[in-house]
N, C-alpha and C positions, 0 to 999 in steps of 0.2 A: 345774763344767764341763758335767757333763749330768744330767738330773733327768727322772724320772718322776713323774708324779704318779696317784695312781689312776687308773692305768692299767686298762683292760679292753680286752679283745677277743673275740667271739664270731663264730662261725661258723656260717652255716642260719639255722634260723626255725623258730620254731614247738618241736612236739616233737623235731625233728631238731638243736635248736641245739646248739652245744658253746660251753663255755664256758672259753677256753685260757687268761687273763687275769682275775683278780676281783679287781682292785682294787689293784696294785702301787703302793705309794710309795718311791723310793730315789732316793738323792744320789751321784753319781760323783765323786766329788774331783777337781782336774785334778793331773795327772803320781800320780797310784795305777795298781794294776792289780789287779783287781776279777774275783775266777771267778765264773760261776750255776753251781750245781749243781743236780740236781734227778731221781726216777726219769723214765722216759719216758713222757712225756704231760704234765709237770709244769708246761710254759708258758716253760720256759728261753729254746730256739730263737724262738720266738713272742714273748717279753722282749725278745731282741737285735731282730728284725725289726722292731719296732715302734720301739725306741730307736735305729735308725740308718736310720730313716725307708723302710724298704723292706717297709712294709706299714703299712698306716693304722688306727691303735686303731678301736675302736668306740667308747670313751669315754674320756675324759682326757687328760692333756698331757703334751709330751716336749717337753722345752726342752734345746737345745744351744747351750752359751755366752752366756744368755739371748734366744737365741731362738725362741720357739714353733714347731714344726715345723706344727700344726694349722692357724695361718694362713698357710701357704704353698702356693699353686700349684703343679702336678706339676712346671712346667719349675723354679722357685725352689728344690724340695726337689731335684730332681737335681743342681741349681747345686751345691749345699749337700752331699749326697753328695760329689760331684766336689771339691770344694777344701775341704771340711774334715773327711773321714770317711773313714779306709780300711779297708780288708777281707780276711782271709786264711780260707781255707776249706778243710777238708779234704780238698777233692775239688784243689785246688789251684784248679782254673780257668784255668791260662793257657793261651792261643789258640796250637793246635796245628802252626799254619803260619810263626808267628813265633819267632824268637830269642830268647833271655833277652832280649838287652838291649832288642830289639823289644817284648817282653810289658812292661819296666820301664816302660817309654818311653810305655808307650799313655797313659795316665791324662794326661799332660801333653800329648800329642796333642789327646785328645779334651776339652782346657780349650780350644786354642785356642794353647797354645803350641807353640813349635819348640825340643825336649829337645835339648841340648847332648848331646854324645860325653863328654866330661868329668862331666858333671852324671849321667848315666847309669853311669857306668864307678864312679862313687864311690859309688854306690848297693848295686850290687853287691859293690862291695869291702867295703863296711860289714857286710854277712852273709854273705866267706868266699866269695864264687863267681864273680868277677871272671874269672876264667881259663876261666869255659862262658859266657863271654857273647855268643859265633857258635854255641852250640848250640840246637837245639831242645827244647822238654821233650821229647819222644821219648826224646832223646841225653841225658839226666842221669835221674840217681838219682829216685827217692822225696823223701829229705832237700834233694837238690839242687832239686829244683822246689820244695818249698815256701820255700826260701832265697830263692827270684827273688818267691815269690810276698808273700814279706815285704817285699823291697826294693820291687814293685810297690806295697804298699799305705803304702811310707813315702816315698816317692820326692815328693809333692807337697806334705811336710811336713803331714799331716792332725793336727788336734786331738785326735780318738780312733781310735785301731783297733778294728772287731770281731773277735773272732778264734771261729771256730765248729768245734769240735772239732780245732783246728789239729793236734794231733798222733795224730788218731786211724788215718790211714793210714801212721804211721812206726813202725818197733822203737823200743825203749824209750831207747836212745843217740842217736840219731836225734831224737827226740822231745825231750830233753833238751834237746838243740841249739839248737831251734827254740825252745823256752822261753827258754831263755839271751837268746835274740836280743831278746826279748819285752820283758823284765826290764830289757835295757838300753833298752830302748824308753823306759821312764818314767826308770829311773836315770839315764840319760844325757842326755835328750834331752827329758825332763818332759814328757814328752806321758801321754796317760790310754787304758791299756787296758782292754775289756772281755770275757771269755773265758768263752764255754760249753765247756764238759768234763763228761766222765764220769770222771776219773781222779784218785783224791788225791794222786796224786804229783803231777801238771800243776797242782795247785788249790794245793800248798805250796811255788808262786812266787809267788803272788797276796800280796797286802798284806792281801786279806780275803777272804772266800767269804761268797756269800748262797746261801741255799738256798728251794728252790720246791716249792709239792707241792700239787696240785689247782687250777693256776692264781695261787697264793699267797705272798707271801714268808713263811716259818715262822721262820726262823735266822740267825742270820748270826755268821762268827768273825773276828776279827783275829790275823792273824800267825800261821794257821794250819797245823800240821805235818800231814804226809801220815795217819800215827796216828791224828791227832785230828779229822782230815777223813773217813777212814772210816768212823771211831766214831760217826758224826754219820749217816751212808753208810747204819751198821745198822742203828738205831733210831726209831720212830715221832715222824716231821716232821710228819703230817699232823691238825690239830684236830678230823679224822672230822665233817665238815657233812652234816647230813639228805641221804642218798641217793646217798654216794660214800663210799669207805672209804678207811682212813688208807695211806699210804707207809709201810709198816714194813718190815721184814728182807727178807721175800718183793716188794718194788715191784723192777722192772729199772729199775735204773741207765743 
């Protein structure tokens, strides 16, 4: 379903370059659901942006569904966004003036179509919030907006979701919730998630966990438990390259 291929990306020039990206290769299966973990600075966030097209490698290729994201034109890759890529964020995002069902609805809006009331109203019923659907985020929860903000990003049936620390502004049951909703995203529904986290409990819903450290893939588990996602958490990821030092116990997660 989507594929990096020696991926890079770098930022500046010269002595000022940064190098967030060196060389990723990885396969997203379609209907998996796939965590990056990584300390901070690892290239995780900058992995997703690159592979849902909302920031352009410096080198390499992202292929979605077999098709090259590189030769696509800005307006093409937003197409491409828009009807096959959705997206849930920590911060939530939905537009402060509209209604749930209004925030749901944008996405099929801004394709071009006219969202039914029904097609909406089921959106929301599928993650539990059907009943604030005349409320504004203001007027709901934490948990309750990122609920609209899930049905927002599944609402025009996309191929992948990014999901970018989806649970890092919710308590821990809250949080859960939101994973749940996730999980049934691929179980049910076989579509293919892809989830940056800091958290080994969010990362043992995953099918698998890759891990990053210096811009790098180091790791990767299957089927792995919160325990054995930590353990991974504390100990040195990093192959230590001439003039950057490894990810060990002491890197922020």
């Amino acid at each position: 379903m989507l594929s990096v291929e020696d991926l890079r990306r770098v930022y500046g020039r010269g002595a000022n370059a940064v190098t967030a990206l060196d060389g990723v290769s990885y396969a997203f299966p379609a209907a998996s659901f796939t965590a990056v973990m990584g300390p901070s600075g690892s290239g995780k966030s900058t992995l997703l942006q690159c592979a849902a097209g909302l920031d352009r490698p410096t080198g390499g290729r992202v292929r979605l569904g077999g098709v090259d994201l590189a030769g696509l034109s800005e307006k093409a890759l937003t197409r491409l966004r828009r009807d096959r890529i959705g997206f849930v964020f920590q911060a939530f995002n939905l537009l402060p003036a509209l209604t749930a069902a209004q925030n749901v609805a944008l996405p099929l809006r801004l394709a071009g179509r006219r969202p039914g009331r029904a097609e909406v109203l089921r959106a929301l019923t599928d993650v539990g919030v059907a009943d604030r659907a005349g409320h504004r985020p203001a007027e709901l929860s934490g948990g309750q907006q990122q609920r609209v903000a899930v049905a927002r990003a599944l609402v025009s049936a996309p191929d992948v979701v990014f999901a970018d620390e989806p649970t890092g502004s919710l308590d821990s049951a809250t949080g859960r919730e939101v994973l749940r909703l996730l999980r049934a995203v691929v179980d049910r529904r076989g579509q293919t998630v892809v989830m940056v986290t800091h958290d080994p409990l969010a990362a043992a819903f995953a099918d698998r966990v890759v891990f990053l450290a210096d811009g790098r893939l180091v790791d990767e588990l299957d089927a792995p438990g919160a325990e054995v996602v930590a353990a991974h958490m504390t100990r040195s990821t990093s192959p230590a390259p001439s003039g950057s030092g490894p990810a060990g116990p002491g890197a922020e997660w």
